[in-house]
Backbone as a ProteinNet text record, in pm:
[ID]
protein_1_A
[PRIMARY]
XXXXXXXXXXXXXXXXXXXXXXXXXXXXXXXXXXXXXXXXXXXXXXXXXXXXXXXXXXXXX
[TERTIARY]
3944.6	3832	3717	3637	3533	3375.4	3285.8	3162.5	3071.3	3022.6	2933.1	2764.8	2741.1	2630.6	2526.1	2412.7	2254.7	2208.8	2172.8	2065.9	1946.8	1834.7	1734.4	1677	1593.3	1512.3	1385.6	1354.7	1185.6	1057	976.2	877.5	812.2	760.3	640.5	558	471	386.3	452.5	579.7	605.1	613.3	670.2	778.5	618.7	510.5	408.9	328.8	355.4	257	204.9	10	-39.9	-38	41.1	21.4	-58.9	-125.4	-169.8	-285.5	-344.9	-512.8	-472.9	-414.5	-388	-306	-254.5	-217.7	-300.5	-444.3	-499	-655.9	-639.3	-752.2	-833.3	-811.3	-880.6	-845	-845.4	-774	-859.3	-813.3	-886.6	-885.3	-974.2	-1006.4	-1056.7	-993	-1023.2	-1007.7	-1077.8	-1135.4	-984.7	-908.8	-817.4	-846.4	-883.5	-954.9	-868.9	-736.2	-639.1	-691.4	-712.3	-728.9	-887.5	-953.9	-1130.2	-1096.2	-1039.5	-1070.9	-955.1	-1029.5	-888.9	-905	-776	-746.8	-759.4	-729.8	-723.3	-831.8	-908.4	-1034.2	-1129.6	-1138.7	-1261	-1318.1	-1322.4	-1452.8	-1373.3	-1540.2	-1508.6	-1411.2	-1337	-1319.4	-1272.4	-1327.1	-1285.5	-1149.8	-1069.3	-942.4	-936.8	-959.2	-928.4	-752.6	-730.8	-639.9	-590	-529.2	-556.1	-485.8	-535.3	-469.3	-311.8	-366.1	-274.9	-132.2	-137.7	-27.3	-47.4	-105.8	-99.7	-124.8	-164.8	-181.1	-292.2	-327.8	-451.4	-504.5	-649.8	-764	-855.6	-870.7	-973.6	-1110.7	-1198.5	-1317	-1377.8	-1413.5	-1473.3	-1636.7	-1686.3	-1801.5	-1894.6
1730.6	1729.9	1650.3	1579	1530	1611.5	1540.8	1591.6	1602.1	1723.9	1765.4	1680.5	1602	1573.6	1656.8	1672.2	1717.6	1611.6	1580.5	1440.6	1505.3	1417.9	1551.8	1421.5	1477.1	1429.6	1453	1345	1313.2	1374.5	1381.2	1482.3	1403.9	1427.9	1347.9	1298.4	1334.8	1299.6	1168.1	1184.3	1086.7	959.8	999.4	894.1	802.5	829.6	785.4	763.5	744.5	773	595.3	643.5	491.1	430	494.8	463.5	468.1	654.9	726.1	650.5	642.7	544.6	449.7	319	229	257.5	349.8	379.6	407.4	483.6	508.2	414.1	314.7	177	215.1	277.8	282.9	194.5	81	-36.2	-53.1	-73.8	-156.3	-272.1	-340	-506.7	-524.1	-666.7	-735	-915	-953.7	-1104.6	-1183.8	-1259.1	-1351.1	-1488.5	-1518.2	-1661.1	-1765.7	-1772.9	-1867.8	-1927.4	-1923.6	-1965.2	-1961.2	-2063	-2070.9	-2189.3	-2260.9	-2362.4	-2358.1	-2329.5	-2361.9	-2474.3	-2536.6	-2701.6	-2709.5	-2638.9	-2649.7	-2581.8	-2541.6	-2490.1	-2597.2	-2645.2	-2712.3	-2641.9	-2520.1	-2464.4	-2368.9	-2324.1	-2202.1	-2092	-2016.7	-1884.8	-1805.3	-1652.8	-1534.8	-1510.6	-1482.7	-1410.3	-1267.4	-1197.3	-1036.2	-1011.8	-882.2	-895.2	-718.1	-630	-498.9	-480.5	-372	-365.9	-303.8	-200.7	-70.2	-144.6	-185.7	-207.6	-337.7	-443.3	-635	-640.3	-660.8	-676.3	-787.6	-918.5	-1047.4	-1010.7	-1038.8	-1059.4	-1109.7	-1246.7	-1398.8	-1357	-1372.5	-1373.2	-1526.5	-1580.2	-1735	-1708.9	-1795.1	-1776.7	-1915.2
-2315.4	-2223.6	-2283.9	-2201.8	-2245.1	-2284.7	-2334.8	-2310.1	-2228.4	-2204	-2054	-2125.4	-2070.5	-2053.3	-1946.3	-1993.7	-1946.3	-1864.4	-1753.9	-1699.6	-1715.8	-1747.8	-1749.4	-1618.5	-1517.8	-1449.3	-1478.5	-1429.2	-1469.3	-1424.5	-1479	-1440	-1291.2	-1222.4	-1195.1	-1199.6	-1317.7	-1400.8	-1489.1	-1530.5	-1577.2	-1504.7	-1369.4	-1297	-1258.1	-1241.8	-1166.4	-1255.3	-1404	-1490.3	-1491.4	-1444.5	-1435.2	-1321.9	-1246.4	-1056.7	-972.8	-959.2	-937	-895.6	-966.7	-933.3	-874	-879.2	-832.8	-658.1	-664.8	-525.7	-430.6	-450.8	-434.4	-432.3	-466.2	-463.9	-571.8	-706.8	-835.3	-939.9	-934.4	-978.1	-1113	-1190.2	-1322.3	-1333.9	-1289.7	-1253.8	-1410.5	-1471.1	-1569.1	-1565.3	-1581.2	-1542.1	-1645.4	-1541.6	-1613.3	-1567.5	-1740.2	-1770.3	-1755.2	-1710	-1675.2	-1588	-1470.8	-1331.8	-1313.2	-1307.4	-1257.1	-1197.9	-1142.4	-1047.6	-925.2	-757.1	-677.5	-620.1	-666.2	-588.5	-476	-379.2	-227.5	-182.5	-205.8	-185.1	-220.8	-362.8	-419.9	-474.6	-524.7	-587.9	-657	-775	-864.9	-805.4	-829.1	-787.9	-969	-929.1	-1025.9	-953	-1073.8	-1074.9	-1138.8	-1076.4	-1197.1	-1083.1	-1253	-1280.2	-1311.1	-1269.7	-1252.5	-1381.3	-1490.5	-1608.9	-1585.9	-1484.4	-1497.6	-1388	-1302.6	-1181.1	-1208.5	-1249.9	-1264.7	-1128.4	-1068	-935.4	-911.2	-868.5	-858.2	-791	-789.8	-660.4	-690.8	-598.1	-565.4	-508.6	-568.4	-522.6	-539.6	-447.1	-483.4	-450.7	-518	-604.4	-462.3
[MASK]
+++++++++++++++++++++++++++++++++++++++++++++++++++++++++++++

């Protein structure tokens, strides 16, 4: 006979761990200095950059 393995399932806390806010529009915006110029626009724009989910958002200046 073989060995009985345990699965353990995941908490919820785990499975969502770092989601939570971000699902919810509590985003941690941090300015990514890659991108300051849009070509097809012509002008400055900010890029932030959400720590927790990576998620972009353009604000042009």
């Amino acid at each position: 006979m073989g060995d009985v393995i345990k699965f353990k399932k995941p908490k919820p806390s785990e499975k969502h761990k770092g989601n939570m806010l971000c699902k919810r529009n509590f985003h941690k915006w941090e300015i990514d200095q890659e991108k300051q110029f849009d070509v097809k626009q012509g002008r400055l724009v900010t890029v932030y950059k959400c720590m927790r989910c990576g998620i972009f958002k353009t604000e042009a200046k």
